[in-house]
C-alpha positions in Angstrom: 0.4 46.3 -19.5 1.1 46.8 -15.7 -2.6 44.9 -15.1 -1.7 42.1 -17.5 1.4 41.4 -15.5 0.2 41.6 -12.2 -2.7 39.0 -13.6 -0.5 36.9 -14.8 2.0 36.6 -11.5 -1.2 35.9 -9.4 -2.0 32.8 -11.3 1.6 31.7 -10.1 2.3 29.8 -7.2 5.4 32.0 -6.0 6.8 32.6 -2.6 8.1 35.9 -2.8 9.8 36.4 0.4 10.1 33.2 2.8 10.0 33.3 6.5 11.9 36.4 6.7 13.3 39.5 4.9 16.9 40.6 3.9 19.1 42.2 6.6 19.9 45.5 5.6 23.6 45.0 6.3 24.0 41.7 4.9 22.2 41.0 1.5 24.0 37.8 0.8 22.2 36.4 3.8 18.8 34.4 2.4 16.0 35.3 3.7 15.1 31.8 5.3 17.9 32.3 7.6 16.8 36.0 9.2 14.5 35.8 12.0 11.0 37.3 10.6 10.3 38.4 13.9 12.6 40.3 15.7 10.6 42.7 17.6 8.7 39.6 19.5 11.5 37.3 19.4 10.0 35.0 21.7 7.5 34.2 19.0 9.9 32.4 17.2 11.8 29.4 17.5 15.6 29.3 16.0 16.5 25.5 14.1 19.5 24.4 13.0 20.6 21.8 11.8 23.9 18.9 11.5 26.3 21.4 9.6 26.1 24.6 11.7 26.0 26.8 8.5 21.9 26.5 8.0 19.3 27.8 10.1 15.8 28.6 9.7 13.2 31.0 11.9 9.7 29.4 12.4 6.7 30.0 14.1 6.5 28.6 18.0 3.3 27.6 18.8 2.2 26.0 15.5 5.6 23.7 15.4 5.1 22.9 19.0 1.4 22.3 18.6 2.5 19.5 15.1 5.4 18.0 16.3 5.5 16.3 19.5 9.5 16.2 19.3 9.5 19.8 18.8 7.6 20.3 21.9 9.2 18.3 24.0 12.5 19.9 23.0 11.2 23.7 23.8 9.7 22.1 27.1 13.0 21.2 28.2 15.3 24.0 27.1 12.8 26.5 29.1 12.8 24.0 32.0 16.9 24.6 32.1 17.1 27.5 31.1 18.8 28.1 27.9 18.1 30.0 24.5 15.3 28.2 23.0 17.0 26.3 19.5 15.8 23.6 18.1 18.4 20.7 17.1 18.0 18.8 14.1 20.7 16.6 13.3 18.9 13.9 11.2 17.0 16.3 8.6 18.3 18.8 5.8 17.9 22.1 5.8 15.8 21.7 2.5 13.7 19.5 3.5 12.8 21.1 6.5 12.2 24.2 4.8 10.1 22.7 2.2 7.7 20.9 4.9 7.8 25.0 7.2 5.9 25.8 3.6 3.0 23.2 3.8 2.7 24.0 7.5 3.5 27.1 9.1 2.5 30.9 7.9 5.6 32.1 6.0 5.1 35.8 7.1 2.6 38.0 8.0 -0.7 37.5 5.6 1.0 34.7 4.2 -0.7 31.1 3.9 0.7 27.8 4.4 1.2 26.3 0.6 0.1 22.8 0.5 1.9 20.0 -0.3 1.8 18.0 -3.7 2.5 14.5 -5.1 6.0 15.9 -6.1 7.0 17.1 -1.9 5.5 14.3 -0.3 8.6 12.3 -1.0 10.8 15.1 1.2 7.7 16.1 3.7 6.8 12.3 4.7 10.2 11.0 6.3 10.6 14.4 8.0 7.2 14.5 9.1 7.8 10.3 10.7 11.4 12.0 12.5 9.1 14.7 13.9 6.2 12.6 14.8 3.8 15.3 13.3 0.9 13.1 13.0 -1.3 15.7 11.4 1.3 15.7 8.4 1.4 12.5 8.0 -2.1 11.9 7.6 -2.2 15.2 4.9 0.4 13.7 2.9 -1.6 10.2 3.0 -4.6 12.1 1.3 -2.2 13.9 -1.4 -1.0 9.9 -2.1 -4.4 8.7 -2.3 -6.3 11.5 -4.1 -3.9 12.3 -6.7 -2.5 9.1 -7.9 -3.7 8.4 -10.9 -1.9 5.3 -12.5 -2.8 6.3 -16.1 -2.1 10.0 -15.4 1.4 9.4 -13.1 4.5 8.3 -14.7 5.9 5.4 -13.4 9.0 6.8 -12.0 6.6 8.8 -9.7 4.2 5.9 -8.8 7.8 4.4 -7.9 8.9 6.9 -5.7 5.2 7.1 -3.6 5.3 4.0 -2.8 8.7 3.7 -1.7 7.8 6.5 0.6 4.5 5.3 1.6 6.5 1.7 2.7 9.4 3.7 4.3 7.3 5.4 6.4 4.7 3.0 7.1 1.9 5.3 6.2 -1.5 3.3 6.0 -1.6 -0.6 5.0 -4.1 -0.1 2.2 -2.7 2.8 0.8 0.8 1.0 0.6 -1.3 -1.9 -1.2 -3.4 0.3 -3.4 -0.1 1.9 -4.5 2.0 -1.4 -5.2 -1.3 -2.7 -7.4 -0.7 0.4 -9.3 2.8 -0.4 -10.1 1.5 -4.1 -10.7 -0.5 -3.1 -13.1 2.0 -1.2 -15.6 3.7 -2.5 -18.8 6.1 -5.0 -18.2 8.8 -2.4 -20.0 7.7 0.7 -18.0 9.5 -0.7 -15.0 13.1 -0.3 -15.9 15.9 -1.1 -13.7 16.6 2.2 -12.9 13.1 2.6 -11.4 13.0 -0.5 -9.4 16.2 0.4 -7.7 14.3 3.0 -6.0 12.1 0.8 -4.2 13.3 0.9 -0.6 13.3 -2.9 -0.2 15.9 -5.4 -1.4 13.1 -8.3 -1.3 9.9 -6.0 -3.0 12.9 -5.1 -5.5 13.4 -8.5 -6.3 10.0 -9.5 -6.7 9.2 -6.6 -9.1 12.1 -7.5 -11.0 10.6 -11.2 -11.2 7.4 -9.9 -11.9 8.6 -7.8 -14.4 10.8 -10.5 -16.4 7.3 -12.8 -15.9 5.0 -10.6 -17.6 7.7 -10.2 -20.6 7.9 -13.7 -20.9 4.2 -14.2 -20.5 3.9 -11.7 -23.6 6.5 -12.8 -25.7 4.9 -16.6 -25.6 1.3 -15.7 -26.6 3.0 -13.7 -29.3 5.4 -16.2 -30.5 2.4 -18.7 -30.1 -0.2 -16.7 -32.3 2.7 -15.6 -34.9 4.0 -19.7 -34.6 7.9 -18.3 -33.7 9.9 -20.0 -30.8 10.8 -18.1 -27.9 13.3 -19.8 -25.1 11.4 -20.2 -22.1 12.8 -18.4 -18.7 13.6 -20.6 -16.4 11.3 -20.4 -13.0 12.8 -20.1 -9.0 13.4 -23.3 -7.4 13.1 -23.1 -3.8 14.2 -27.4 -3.1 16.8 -28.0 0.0 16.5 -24.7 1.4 16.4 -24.2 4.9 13.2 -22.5 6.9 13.9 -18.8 7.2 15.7 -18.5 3.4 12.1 -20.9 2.3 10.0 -17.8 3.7 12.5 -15.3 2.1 11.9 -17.1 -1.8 8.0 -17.5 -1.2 8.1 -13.3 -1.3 10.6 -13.1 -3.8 8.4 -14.6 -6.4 5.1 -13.8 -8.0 3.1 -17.4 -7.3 3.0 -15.8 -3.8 0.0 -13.3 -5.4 -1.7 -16.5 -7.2 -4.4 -18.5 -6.3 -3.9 -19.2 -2.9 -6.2 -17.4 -1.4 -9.0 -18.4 -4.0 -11.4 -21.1 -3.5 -14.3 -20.5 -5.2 -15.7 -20.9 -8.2 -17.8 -18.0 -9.7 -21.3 -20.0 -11.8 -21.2 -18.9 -14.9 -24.7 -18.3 -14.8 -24.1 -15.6 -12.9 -20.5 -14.0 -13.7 -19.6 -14.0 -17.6 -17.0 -17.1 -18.3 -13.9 -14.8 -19.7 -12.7 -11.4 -18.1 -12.0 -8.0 -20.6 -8.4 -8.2 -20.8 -8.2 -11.9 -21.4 -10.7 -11.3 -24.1 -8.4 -8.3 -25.8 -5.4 -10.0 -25.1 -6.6 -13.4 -26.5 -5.2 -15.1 -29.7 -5.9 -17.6 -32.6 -3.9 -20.6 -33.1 -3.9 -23.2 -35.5 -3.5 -27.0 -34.7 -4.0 -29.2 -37.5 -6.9 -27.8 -39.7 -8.6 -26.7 -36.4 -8.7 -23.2 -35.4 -9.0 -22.6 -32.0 -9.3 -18.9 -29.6 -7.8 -19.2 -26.2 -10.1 -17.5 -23.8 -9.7 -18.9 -20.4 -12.2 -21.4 -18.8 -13.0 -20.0 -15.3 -13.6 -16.8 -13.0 -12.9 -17.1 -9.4 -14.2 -15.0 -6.3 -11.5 -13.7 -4.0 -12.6 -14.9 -0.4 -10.9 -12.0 1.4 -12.2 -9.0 -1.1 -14.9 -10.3 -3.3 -13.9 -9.6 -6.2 -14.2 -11.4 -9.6 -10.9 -13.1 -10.5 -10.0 -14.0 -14.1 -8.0 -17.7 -13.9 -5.7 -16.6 -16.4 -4.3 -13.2 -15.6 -5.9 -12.8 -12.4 -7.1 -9.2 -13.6 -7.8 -7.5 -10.4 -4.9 -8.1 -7.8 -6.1 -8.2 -4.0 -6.0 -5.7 -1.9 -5.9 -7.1 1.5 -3.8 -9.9 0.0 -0.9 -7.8 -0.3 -1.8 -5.9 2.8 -0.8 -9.5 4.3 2.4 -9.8 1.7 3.5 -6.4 2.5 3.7 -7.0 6.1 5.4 -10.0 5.9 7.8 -8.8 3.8 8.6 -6.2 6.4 8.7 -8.7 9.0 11.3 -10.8 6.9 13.6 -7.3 6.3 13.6 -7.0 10.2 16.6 -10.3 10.4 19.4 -9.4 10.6 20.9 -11.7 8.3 18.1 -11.2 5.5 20.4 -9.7 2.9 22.7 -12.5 2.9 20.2 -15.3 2.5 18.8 -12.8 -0.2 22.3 -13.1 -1.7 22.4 -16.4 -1.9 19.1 -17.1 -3.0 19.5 -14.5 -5.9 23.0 -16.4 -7.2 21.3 -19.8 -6.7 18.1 -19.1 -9.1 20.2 -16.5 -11.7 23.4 -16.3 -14.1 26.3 -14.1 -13.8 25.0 -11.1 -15.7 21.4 -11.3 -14.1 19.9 -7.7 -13.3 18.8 -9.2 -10.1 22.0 -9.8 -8.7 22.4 -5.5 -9.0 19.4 -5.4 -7.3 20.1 -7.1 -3.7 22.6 -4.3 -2.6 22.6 -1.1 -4.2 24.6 0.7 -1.7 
């Protein structure tokens, strides 16, 4: 029985004791807080953090060696002088905790624990404060290796790519995510779930996206089952100055069309109709005719070469929305952004819109 147990505990992934052990004289004390080390104390660096109650006991050289704040810090506390503690007002003891565990030996014969899908989201942002490039690029590889978007719920692709964009981790892996989120069901992205997206402008544009894909839907099926469905009324972006012009063109999906397509694939040597078009395609009825929509053309995407349905535009383009990320960034960056966005969003929807909840949500 003893056996069994001890089988079964090793196919767990539990931290038994972290970075320390109980003090004798104070068991209420966690053990995160006790300095693992006390016979070499200069092995160990003390940090603490905004609310002076919190501390936590790490290794030296391996945080000086991955964060280049860190570093400097200890450099110039030994320069002057005084007990070597590290000060972090801008990150929770949590979080810091939680990326000490994907980094640094807890104690002795103990192994960093890597990082998951589920910690990147609370390693990332405290990894960019720290400037621990190595971390960075580990939790770029968890992003792009285990993202799966038919295995990940949506609330989880959400939430990746809102950090990926937060913390400006790599271009195409912000892109590859937001294709993923793209590429749901119109009703997997919920209000609740945009809201998490970082940006007030990639919020809007999801939502848009989202309420064009229902209505895109809702017409081939009230067109195949001969019902009427009120149409939604489209963005107009008429008499609008310059800078509030550049904020509507990335509010609204025709931004993703077929600008950037010029070409047009011979049939000869593409097929005329893509898969989903095909599946998603319908029979209607005009007259005595029947006809099958299917549409006409494929197109070749100029900066990705890939095949392009005219209809649904199946695959979206990468560096496309490398470029569309970037300038949505560069929009975010005025200072008066949110306003125009403001006033945009009441000028193009009614009183009880969703998208008015989404401008501000703080």
């Amino acid at each position: 029985m003893t056996s069994k147990l001890t089988d079964c505990f090793k196919n767990l992934r539990l931290v038994p004791v972290p970075f320390g052990e109980y003090q004798r004289n104070d068991p209420d004390t966690p053990p995160i807080m006790v300095n693992f080390r006390l016979p070499d104390l200069w092995r160990t660096v003390r940090i603490e953090f905004k609310n002076d109650e919190e501390r936590l006991f790490t290794d030296r050289s391996t945080i000086c060696k991955l964060s280049k704040v860190c570093a400097n810090e200890v450099e110039n506390l030994e320069k002057a002088g005084q007990e070597l503690v590290i000060r972090l007002d801008n990150v929770t003891c949590d979080a810091m905790e939680r990326l000490l565990f994907a980094v640094c030996p807890t104690i002795y014969g103990q192994y960093p624990i890597p990082p998951t899908i589920f910690d990147v989201g609370i390693i990332c942002p405290v990894a960019c404060c720290l400037q621990m490039d190595m971390v960075i690029m580990m939790c770029e590889k968890v992003l792009e290796n285990d993202i799966h978007s038919e295995l990940t719920p949506t609330d989880l692709l959400i939430s990746s790519f809102s950090t990926a964009y937060k913390c400006q981790l790599k271009p195409t892996l912000q892109a590859k995510l937001f294709t993923k989120i793209l590429e749901c069901e119109y009703w997997k992205l919920k209000l609740s779930l945009v809201r998490k997206v970082d940006s007030p402008c990639l919020r809007i544009f999801l939502w848009n996206f989202r309420e064009m894909s229902r209505t895109t839907l809702c017409l081939k099926k009230a067109l195949k089952e001969h019902c009427y469905v009120r149409r939604r009324k489209s963005w107009v972006g008429e008499d609008l100055d310059p800078p509030t012009k550049e904020l509507f063109r990335l509010c609204i999906y025709n931004e993703l069309l077929f600008s950037h397509v010029t070409i047009t694939v011979q049939t000869e040597i593409y097929k005329s109709t893509c898969n989903l078009c095909e599946n998603a395609s319908h029979i209607m009825s005009i007259g005595n005719c029947t006809m099958k929509t299917v549409p006409k053309k494929l197109f070749l995407c100029q900066q990705c070469n890939k095949t392009l349905c005219s209809s649904c535009e199946a695959s979206f383009c990468i560096p496309k929305l490398v470029e569309f990320l970037e300038d949505v960034r560069e929009a975010e960056k005025s200072p008066d952004m949110l306003k125009k966005l403001c006033t945009l969003v009441a000028l193009n929807s009614s009183d009880h819109d969703a998208a008015r909840a989404l401008v501000n949500i703080h």
